[in-house]
Biopython code that builds the backbone (N, CA, C, O; Angstrom):
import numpy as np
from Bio.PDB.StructureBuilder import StructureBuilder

atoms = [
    (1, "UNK", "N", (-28.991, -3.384, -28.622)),
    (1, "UNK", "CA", (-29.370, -4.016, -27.380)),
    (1, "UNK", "C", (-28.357, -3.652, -26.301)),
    (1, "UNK", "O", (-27.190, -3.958, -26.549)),
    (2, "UNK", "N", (-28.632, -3.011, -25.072)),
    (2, "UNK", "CA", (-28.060, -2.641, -24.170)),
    (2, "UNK", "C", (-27.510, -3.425, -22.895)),
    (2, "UNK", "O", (-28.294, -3.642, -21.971)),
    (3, "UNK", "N", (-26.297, -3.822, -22.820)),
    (3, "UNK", "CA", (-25.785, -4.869, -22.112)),
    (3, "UNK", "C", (-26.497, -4.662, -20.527)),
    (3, "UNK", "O", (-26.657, -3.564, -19.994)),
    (4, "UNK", "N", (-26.837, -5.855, -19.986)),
    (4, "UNK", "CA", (-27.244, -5.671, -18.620)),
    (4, "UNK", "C", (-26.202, -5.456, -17.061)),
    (4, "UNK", "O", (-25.014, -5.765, -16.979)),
    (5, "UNK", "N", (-26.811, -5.025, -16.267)),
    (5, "UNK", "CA", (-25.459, -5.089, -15.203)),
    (5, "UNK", "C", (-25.651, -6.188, -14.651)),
    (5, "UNK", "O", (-26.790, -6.652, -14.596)),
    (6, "UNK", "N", (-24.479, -6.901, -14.076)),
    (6, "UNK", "CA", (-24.353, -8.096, -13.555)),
    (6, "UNK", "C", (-24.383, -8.012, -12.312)),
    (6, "UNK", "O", (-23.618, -7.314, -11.646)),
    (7, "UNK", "N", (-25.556, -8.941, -11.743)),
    (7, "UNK", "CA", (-26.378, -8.441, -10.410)),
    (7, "UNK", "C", (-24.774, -8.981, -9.656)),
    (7, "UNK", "O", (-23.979, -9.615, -10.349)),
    (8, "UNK", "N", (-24.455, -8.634, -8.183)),
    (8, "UNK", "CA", (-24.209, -8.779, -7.695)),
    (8, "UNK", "C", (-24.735, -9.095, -5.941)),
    (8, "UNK", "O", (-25.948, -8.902, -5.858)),
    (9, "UNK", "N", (-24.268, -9.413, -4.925)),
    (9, "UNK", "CA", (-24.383, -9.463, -3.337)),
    (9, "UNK", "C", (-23.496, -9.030, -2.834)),
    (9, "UNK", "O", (-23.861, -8.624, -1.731)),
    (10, "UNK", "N", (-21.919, -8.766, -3.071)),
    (10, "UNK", "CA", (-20.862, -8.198, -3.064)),
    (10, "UNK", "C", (-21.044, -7.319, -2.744)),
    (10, "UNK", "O", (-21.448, -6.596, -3.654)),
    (11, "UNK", "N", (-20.914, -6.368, -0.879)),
    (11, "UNK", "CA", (-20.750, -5.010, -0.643)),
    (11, "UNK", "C", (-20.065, -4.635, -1.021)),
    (11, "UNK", "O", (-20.600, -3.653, -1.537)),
    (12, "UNK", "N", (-18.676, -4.564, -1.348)),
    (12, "UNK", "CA", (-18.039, -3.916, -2.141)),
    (12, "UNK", "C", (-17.893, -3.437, -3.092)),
    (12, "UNK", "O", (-17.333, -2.355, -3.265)),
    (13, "UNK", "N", (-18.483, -4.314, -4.125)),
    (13, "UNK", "CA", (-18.781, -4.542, -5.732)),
    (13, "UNK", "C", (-19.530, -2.945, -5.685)),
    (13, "UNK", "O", (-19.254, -1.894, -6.264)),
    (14, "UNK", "N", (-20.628, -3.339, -4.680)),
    (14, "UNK", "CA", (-22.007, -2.408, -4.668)),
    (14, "UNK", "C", (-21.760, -1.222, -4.214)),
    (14, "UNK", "O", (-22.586, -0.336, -4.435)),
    (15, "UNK", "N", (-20.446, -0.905, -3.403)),
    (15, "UNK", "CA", (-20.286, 0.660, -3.213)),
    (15, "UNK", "C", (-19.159, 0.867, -3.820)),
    (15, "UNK", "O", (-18.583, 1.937, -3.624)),
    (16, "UNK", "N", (-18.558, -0.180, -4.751)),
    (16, "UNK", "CA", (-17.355, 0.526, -5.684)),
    (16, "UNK", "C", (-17.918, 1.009, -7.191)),
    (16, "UNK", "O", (-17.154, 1.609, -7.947)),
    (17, "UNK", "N", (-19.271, 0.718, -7.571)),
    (17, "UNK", "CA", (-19.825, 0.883, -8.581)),
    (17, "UNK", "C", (-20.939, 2.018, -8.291)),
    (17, "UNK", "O", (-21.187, 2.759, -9.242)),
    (18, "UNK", "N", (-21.726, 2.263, -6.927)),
    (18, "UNK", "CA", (-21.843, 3.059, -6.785)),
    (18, "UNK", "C", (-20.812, 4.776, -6.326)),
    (18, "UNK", "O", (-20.916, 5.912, -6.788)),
    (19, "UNK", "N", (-20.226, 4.404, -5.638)),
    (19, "UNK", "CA", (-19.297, 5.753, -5.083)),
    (19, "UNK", "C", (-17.956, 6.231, -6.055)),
    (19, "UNK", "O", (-17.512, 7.379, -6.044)),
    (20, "UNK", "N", (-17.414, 5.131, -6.881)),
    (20, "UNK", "CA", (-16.317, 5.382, -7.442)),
    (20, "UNK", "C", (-15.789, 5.238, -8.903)),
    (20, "UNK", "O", (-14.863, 5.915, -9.349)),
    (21, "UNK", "N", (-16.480, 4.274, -9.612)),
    (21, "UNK", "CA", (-16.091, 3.590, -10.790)),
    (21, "UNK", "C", (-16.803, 5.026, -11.177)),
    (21, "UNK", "O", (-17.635, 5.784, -10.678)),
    (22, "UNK", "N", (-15.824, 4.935, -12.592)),
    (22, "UNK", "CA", (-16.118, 6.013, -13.798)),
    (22, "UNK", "C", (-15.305, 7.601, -12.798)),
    (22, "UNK", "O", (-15.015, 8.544, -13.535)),
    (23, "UNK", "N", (-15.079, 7.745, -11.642)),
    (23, "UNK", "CA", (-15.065, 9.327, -11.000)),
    (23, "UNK", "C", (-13.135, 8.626, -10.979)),
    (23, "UNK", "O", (-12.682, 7.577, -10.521)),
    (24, "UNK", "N", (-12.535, 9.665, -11.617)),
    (24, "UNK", "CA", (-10.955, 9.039, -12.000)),
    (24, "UNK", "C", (-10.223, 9.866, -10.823)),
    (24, "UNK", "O", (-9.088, 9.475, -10.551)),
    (25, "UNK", "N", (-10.691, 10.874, -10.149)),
    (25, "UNK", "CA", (-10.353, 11.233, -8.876)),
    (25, "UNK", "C", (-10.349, 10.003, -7.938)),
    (25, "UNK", "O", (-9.337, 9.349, -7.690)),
    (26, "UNK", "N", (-11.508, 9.769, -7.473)),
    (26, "UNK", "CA", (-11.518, 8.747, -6.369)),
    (26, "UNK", "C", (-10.644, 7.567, -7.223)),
    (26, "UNK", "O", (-9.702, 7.090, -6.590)),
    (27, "UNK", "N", (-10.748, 7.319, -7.879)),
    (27, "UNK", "CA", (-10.167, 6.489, -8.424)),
    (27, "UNK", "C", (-8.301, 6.561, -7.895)),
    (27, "UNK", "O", (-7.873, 5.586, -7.277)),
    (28, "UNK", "N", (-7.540, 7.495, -8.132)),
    (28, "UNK", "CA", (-6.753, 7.905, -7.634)),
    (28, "UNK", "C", (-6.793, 7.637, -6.442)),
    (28, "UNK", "O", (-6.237, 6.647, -5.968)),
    (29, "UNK", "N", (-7.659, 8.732, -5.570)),
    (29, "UNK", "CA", (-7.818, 8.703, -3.874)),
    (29, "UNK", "C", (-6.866, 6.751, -3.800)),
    (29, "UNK", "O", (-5.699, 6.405, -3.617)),
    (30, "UNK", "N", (-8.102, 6.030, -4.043)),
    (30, "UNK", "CA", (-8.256, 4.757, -3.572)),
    (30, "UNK", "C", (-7.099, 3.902, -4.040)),
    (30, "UNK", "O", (-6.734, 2.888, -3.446)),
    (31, "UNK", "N", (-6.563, 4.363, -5.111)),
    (31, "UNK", "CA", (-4.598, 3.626, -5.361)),
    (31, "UNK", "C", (-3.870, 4.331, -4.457)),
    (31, "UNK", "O", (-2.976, 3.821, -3.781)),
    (32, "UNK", "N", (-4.215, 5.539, -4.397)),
    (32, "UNK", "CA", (-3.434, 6.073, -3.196)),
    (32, "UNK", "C", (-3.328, 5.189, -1.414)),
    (32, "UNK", "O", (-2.283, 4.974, -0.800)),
    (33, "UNK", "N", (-4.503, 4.895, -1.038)),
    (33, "UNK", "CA", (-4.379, 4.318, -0.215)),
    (33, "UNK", "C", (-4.246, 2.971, -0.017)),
    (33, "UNK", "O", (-4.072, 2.413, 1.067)),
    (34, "UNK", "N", (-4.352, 2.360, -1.328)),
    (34, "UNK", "CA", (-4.071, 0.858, -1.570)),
    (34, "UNK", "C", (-2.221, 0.732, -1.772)),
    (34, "UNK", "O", (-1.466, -0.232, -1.894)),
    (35, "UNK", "N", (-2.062, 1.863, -1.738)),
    (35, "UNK", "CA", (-0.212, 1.826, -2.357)),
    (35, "UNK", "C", (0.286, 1.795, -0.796)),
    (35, "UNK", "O", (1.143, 1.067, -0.294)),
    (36, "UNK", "N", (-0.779, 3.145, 0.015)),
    (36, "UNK", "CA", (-0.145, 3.128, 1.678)),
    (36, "UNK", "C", (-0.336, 1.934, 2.385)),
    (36, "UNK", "O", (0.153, 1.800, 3.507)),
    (37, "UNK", "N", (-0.957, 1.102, 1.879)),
    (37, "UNK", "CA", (-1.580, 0.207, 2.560)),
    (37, "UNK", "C", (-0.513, -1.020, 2.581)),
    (37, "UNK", "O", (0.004, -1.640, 3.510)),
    (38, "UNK", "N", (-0.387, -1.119, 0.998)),
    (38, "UNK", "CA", (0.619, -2.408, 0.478)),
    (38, "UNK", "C", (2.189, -2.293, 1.511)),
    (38, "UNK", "O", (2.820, -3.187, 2.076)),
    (39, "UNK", "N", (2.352, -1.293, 1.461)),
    (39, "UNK", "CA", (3.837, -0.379, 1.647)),
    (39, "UNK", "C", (3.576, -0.713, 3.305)),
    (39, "UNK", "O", (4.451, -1.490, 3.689)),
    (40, "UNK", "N", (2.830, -0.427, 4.155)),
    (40, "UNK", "CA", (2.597, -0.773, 5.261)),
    (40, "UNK", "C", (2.926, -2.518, 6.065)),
    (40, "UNK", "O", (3.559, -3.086, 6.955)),
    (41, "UNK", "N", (2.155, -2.683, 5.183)),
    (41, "UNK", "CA", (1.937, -4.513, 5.565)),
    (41, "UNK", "C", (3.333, -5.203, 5.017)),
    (41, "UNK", "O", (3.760, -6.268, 5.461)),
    (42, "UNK", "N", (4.018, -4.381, 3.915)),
    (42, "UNK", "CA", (4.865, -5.364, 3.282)),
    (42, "UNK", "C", (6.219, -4.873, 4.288)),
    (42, "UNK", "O", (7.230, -5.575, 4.317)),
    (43, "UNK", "N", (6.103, -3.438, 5.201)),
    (43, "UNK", "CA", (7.379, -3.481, 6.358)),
    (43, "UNK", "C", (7.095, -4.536, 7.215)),
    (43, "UNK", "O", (7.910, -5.441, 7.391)),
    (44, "UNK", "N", (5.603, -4.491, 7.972)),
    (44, "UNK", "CA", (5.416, -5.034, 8.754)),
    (44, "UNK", "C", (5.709, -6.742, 8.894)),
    (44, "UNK", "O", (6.135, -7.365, 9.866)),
    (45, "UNK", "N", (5.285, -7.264, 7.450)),
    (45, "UNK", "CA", (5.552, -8.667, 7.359)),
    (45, "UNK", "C", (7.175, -9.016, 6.849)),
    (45, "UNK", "O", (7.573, -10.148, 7.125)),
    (46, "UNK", "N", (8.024, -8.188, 6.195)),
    (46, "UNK", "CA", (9.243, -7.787, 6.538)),
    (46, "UNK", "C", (10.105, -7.953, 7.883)),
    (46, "UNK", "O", (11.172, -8.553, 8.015)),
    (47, "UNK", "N", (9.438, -7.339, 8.737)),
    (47, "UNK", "CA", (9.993, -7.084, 10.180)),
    (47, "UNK", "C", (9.334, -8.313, 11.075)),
    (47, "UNK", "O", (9.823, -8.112, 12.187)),
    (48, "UNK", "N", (8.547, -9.390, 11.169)),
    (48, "UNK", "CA", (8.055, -10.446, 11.694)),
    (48, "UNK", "C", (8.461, -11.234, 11.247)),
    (48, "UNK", "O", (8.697, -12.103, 12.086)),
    (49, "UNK", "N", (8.960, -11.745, 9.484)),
    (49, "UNK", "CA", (9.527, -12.516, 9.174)),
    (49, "UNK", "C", (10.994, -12.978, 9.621)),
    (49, "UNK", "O", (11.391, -14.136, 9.749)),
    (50, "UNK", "N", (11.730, -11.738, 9.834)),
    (50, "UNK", "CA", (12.804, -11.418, 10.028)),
    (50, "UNK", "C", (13.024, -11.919, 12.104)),
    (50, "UNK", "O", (14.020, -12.355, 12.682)),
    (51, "UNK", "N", (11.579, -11.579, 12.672)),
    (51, "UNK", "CA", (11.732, -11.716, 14.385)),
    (51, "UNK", "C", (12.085, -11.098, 14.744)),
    (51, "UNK", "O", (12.758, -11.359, 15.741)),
    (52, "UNK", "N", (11.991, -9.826, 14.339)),
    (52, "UNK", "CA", (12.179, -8.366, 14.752)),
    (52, "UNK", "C", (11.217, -7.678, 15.609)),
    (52, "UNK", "O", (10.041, -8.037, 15.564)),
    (53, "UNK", "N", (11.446, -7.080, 16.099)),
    (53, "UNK", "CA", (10.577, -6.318, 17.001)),
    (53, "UNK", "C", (10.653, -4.853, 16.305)),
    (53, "UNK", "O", (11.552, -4.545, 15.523)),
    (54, "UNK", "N", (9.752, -4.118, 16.632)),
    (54, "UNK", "CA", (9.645, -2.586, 16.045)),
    (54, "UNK", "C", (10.715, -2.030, 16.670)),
    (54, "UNK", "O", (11.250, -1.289, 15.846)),
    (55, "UNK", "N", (11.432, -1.999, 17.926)),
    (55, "UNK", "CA", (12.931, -1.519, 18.273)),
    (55, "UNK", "C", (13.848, -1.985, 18.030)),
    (55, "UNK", "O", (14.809, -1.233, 17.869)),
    (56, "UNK", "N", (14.061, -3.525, 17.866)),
    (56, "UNK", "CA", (15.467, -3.908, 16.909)),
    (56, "UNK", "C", (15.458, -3.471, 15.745)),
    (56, "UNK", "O", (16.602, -3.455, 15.292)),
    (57, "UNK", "N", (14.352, -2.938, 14.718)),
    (57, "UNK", "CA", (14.202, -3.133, 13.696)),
    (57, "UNK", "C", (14.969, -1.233, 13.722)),
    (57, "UNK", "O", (16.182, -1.035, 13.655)),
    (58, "UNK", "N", (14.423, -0.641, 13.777)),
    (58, "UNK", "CA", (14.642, 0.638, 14.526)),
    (58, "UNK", "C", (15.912, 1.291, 15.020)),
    (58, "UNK", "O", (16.318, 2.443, 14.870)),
    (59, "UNK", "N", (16.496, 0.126, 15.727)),
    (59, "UNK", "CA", (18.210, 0.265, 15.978)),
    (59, "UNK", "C", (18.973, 0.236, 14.988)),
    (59, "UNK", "O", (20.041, 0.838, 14.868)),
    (60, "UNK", "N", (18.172, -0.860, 13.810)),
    (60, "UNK", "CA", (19.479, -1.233, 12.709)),
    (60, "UNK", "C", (19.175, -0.056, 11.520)),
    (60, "UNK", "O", (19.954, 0.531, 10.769)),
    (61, "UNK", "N", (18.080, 0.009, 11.638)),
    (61, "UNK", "CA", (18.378, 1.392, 10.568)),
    (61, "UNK", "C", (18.310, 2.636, 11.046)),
    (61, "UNK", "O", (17.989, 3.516, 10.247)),
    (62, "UNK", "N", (18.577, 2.980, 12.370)),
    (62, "UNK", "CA", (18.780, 3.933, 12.869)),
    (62, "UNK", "C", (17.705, 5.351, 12.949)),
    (62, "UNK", "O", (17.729, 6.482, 12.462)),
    (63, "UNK", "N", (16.643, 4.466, 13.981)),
    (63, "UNK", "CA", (15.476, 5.721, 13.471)),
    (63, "UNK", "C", (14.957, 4.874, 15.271)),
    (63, "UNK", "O", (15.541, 4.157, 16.083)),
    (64, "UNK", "N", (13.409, 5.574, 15.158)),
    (64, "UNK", "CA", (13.008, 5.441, 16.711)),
    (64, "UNK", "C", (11.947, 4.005, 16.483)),
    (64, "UNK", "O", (11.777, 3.503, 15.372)),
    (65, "UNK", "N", (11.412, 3.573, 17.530)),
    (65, "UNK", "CA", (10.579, 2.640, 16.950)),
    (65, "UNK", "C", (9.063, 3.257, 16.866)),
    (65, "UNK", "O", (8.205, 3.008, 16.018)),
    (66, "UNK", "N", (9.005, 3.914, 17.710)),
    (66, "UNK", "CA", (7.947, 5.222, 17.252)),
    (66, "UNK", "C", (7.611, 5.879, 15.758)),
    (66, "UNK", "O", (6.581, 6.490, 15.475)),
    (67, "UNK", "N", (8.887, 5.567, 14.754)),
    (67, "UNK", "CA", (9.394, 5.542, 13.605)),
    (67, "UNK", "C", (8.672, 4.525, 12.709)),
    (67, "UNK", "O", (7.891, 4.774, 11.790)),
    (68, "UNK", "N", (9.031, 3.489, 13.096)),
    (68, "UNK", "CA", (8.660, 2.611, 12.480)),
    (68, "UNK", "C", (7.120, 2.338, 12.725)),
    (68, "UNK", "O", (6.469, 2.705, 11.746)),
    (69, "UNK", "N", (6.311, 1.784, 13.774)),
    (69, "UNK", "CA", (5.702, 2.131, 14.115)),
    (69, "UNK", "C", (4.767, 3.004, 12.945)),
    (69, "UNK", "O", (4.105, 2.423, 12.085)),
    (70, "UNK", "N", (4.828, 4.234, 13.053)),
    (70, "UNK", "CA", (4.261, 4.801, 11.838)),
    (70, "UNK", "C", (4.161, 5.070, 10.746)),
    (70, "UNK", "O", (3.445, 5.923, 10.221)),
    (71, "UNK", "N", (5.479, 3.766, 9.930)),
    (71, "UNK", "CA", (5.531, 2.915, 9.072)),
    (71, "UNK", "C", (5.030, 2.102, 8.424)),
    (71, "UNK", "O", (4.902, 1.792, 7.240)),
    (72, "UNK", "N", (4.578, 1.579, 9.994)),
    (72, "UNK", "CA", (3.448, -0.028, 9.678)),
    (72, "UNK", "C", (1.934, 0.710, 9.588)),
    (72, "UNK", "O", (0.950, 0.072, 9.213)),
    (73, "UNK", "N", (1.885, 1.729, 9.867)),
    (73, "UNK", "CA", (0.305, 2.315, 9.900)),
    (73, "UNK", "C", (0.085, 2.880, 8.470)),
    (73, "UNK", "O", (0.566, 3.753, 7.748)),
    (74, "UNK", "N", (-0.790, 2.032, 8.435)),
    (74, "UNK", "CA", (-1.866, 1.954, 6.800)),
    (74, "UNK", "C", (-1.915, 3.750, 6.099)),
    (74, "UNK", "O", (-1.579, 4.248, 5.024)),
    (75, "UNK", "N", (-2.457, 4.227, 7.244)),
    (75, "UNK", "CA", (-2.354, 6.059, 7.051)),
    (75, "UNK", "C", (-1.239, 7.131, 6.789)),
    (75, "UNK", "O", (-1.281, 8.299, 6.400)),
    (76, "UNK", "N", (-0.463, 6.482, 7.067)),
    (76, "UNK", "CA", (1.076, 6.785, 7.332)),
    (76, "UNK", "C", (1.600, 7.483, 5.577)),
    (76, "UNK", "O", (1.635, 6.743, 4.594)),
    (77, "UNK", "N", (1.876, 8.640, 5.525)),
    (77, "UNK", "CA", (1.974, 8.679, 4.049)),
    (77, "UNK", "C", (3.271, 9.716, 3.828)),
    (77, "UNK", "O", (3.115, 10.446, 2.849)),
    (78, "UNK", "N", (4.707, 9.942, 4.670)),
    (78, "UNK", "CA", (5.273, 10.141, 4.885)),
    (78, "UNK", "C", (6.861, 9.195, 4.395)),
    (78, "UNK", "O", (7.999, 9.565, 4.684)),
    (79, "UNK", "N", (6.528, 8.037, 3.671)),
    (79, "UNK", "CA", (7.422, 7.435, 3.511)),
    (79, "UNK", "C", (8.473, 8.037, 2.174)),
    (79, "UNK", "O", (8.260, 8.670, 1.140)),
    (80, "UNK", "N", (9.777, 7.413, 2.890)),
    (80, "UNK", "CA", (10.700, 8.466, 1.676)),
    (80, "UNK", "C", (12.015, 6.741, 1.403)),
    (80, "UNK", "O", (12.441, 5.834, 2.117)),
    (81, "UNK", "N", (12.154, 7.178, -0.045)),
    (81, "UNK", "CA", (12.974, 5.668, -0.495)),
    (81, "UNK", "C", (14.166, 5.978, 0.102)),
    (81, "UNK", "O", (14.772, 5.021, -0.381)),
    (82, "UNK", "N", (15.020, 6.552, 0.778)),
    (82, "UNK", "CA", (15.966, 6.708, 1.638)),
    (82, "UNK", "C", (15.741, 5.605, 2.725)),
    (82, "UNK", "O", (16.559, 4.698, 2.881)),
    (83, "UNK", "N", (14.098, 5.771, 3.799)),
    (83, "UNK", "CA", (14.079, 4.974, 4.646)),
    (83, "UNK", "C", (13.963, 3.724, 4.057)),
    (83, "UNK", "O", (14.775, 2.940, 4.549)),
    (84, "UNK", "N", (13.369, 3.308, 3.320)),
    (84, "UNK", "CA", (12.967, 1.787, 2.460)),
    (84, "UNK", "C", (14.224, 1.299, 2.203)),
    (84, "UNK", "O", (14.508, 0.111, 2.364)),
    (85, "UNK", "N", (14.921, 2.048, 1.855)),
    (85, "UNK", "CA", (16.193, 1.513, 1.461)),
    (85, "UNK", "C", (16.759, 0.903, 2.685)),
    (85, "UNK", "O", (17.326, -0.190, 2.652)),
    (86, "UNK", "N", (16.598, 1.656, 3.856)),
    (86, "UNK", "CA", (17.515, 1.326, 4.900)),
    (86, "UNK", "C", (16.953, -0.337, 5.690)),
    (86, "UNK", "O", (17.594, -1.221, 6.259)),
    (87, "UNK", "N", (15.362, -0.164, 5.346)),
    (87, "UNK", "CA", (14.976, -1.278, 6.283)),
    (87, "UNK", "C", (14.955, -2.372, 5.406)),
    (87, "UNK", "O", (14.953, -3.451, 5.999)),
    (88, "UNK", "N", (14.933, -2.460, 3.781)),
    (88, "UNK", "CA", (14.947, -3.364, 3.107)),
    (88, "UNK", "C", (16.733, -4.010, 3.292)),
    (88, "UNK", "O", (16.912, -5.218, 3.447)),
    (89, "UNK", "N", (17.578, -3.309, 3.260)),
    (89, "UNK", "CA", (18.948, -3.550, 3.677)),
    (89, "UNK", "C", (19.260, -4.548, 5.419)),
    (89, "UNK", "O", (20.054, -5.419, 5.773)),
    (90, "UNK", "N", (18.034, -3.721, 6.138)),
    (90, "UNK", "CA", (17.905, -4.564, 7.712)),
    (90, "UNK", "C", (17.764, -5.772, 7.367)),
    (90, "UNK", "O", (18.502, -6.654, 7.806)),
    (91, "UNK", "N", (16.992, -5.948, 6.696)),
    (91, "UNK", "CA", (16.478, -7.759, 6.321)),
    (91, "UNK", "C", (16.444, -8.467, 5.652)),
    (91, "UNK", "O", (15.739, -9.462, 5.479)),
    (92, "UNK", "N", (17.532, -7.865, 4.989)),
    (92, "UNK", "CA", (18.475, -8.345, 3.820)),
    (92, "UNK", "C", (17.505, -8.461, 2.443)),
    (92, "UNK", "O", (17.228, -9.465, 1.787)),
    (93, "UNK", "N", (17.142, -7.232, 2.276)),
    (93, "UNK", "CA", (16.011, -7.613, 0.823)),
    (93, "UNK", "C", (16.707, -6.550, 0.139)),
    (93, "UNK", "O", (17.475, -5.795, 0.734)),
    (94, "UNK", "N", (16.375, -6.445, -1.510)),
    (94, "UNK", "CA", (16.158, -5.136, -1.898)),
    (94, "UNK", "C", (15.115, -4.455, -2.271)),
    (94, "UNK", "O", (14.144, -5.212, -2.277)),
    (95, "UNK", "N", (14.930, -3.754, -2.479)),
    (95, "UNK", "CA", (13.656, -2.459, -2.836)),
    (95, "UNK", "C", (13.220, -2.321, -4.626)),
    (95, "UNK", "O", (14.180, -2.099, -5.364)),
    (96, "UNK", "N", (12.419, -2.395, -5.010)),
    (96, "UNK", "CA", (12.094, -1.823, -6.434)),
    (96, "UNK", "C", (10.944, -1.216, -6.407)),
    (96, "UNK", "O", (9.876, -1.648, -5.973)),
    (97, "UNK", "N", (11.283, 0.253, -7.093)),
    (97, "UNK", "CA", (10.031, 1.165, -6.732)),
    (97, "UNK", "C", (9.627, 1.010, -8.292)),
    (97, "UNK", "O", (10.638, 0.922, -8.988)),
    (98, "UNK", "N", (8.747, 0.969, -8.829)),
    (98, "UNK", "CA", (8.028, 0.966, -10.524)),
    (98, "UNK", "C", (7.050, 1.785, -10.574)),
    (98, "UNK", "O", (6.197, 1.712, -9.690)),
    (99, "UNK", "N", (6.929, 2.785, -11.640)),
    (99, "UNK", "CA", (6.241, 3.274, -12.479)),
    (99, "UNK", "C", (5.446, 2.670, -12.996)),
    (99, "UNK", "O", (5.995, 1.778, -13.644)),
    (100, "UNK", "N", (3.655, 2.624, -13.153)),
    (100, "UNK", "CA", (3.263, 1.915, -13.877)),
    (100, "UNK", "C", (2.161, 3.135, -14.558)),
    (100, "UNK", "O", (1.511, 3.944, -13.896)),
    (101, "UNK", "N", (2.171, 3.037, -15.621)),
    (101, "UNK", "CA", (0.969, 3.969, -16.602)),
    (101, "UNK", "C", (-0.534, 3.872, -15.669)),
    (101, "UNK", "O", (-1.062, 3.000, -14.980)),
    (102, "UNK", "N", (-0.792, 4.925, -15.972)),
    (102, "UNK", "CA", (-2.373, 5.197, -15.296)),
    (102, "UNK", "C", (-3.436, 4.204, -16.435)),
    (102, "UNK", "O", (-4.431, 3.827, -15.816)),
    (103, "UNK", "N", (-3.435, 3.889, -17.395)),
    (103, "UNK", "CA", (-3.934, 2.606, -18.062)),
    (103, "UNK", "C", (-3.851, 1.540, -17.424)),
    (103, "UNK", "O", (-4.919, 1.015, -17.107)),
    (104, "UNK", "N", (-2.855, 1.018, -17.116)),
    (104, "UNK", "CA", (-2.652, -0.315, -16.607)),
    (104, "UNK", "C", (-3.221, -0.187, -15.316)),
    (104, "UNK", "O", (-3.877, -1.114, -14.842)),
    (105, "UNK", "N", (-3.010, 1.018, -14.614)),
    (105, "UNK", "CA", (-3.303, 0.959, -12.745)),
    (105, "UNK", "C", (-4.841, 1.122, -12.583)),
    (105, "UNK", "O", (-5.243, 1.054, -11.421)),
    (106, "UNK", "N", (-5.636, 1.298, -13.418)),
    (106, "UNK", "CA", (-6.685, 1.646, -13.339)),
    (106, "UNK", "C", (-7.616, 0.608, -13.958)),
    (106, "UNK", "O", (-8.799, 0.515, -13.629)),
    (107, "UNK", "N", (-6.963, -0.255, -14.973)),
    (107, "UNK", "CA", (-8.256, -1.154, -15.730)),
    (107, "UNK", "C", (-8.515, -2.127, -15.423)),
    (107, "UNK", "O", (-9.057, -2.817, -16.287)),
    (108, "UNK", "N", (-8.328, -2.654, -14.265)),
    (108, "UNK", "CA", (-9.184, -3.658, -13.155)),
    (108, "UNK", "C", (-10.091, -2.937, -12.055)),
    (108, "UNK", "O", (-10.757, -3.624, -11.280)),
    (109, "UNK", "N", (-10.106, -1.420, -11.994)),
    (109, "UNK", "CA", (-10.991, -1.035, -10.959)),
    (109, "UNK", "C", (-11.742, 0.395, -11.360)),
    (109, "UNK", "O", (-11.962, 1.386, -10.663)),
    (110, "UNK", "N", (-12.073, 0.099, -12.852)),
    (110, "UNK", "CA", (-12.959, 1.008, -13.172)),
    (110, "UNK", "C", (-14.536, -0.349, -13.928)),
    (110, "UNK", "O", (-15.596, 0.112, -14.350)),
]
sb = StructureBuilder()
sb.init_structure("model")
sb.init_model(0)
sb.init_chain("A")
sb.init_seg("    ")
for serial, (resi, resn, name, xyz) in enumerate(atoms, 1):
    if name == "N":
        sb.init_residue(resn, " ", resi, " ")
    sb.init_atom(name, np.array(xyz, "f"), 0.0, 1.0, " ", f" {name:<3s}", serial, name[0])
structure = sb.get_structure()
């Protein structure tokens, strides 16, 4: 007996099961931009928590705010743990970058 699919209303559900689940490329693609994404929001809420502005923030680790700036942008895929280091140090945090197996990163979104 052949298990049924579980209807959904969920646009997402409905174009992640159509366009991506099972294709381990896109699959990739889409951690890829969920990693730029995380990495984005987590300077940005970093640098607001803190009451920083994108040019104080900018002064203390010594870069432009134009810099940063394209930091906080989701697309942005240029980031190097040199700079992380510097802005996690601005606001007094530290940094942990982790390795996680392509098993684990993948078996909630296939």
């Amino acid at each position: 007996m052949s298990r049924k699919k579980k209807v959904t209303t969920d646009a997402v559900e409905i174009l992640h099961r159509r366009f991506i689940k099972g294709d381990r490329q896109k699959l990739r693609e889409l951690e890829k931009i969920r990693q730029d994404l995380d990495i984005a929001e987590q300077i940005y809420k970093l640098r607001t928590s803190a009451r920083l502005s994108q040019k104080q923030l900018a002064e203390l680790v010594g870069t432009s705010q134009s810099a940063i700036s394209r930091l906080e942008d989701a697309n942005y895929e240029g980031y190097s743990v040199k700079m992380l280091q510097k802005i996690a140090a601005a606001v007094h945090c530290g940094l942990k970058v982790q390795f996680i197996p392509d098993k684990k990163r993948f078996a909630h979104a296939s």
